[in-house]
C-alpha positions in Angstrom: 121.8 64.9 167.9 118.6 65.3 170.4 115.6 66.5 169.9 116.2 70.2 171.0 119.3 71.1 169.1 117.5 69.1 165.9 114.4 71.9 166.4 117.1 75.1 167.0 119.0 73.9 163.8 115.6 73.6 161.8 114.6 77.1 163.8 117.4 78.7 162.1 118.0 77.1 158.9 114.2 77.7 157.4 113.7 81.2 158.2 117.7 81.6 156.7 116.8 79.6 153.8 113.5 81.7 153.1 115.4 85.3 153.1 118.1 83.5 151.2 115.2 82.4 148.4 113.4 85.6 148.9 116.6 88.0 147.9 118.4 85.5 145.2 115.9 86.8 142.3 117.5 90.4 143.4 121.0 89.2 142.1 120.1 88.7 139.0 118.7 92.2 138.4 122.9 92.9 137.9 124.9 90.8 135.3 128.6 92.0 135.7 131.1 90.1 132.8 135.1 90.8 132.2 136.9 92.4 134.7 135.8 95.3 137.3 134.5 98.7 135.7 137.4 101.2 136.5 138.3 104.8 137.1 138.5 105.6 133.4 136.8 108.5 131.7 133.0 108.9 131.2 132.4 109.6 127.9 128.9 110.1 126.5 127.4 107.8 124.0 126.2 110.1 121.9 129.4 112.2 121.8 131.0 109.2 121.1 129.1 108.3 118.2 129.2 111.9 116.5 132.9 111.6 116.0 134.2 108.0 117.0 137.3 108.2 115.0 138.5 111.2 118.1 138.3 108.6 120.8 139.6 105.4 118.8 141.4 103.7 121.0 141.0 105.2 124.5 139.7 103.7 127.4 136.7 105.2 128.7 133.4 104.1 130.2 130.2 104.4 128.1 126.5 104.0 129.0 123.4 103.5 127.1 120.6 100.6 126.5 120.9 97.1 125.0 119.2 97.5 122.0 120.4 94.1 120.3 122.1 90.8 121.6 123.6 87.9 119.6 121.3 85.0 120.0 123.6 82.6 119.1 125.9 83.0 121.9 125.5 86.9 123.1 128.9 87.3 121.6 127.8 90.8 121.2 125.1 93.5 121.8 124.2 96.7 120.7 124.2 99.3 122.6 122.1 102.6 122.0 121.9 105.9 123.5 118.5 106.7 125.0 116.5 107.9 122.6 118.6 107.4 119.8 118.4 105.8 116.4 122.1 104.8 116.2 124.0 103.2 118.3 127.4 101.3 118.7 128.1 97.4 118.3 130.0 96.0 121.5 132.2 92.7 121.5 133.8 91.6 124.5 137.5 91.9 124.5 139.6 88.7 123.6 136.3 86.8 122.9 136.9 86.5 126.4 133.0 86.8 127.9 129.8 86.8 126.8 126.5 88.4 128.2 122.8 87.0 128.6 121.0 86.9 125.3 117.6 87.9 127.2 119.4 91.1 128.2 117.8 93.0 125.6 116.5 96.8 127.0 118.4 96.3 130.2 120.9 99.1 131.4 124.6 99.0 129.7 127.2 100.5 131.9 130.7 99.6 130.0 134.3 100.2 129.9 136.6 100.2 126.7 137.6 101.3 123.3 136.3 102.6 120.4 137.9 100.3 117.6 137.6 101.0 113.9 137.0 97.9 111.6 136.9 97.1 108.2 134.4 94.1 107.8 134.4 91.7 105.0 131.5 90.9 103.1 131.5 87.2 105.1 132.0 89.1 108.0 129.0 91.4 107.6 126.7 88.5 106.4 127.7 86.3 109.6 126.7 89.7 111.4 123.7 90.5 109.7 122.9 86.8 109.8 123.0 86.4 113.6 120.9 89.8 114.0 123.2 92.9 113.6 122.5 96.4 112.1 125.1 96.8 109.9 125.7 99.6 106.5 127.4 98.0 104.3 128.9 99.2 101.0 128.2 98.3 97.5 130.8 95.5 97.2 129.2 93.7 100.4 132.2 95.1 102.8 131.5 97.5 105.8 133.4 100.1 107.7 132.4 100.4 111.4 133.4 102.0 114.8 132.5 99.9 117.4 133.4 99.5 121.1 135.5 96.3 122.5 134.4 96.2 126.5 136.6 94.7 128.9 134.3 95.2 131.6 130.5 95.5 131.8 127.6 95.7 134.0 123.9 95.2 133.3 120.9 95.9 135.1 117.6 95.1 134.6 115.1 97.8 134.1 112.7 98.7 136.7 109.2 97.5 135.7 107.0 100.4 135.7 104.3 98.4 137.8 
């Protein structure tokens, strides 16, 4: 390789390599997991939550903010409506996928079920123990609604700067 076609590589690599380098921090401002959010139903969070038992079992896409993330594996997050007190846990569907466990405040855009479970007291202290808000009854047990995603996207907020 001669000299000239050594400085016309270099020409184009660098300035390639630098807008490469320069964008790169931009993909990770969207996480995407399972498979590709469909055409299902939007539902609102918050109608969701008032009566979850109505859309048990129903696809449908959700949105809200992650509120909560395992930090043992980010096995699953909690997801909140804005400017809500309540919100929904989310596991990932056939344990198949798991999200970052810095993605706490970040954007939720989902699609899934609602799922009703009935958690056993080793269940809800394994929960409890890895971070989750959970009510549980007076024998140690819980009975929850939450959502099982098969497809989610995150996004980063944007700082207020």
């Amino acid at each position: 390789m001669g000299p000239e076609i050594r400085r016309r590589f270099w020409l184009g690599v660098v300035p390639a390599t630098a807008l490469m380098l320069a964008v790169a921090p931009l993909a990770e401002d969207v996480v995407r997991r399972g498979g590709d959010i469909g055409d299902s139903p939007h539902l609102s969070l918050e109608d969701a939550l008032d009566d979850p038992e109505a859309h048990a079992d129903r696809t449908v896409i959700v949105e809200g903010k992650v509120d909560k993330v395992c930090q043992v594996k980010g096995c699953w997050l909690e997801l909140m409506p804005k400017g809500e007190k309540r919100g929904v846990r989310v596991t990932f569907e056939n344990y198949g996928f798991f999200v970052p466990k810095d993605s706490m405040g970040w954007n939720a855009r989902l699609e899934g079920k609602f799922v009703r479970e009935e958690l056993s007291k080793r269940d809800v202290d394994h929960l409890v123990g890895e971070g989750a808000t959970l009510s549980p009854q007076a024998d140690g047990t819980a009975v929850q609604y939450s959502f099982v995603a098969s497809a989610v996207e995150l996004r980063r907020p944007v700082s207020e700067e």
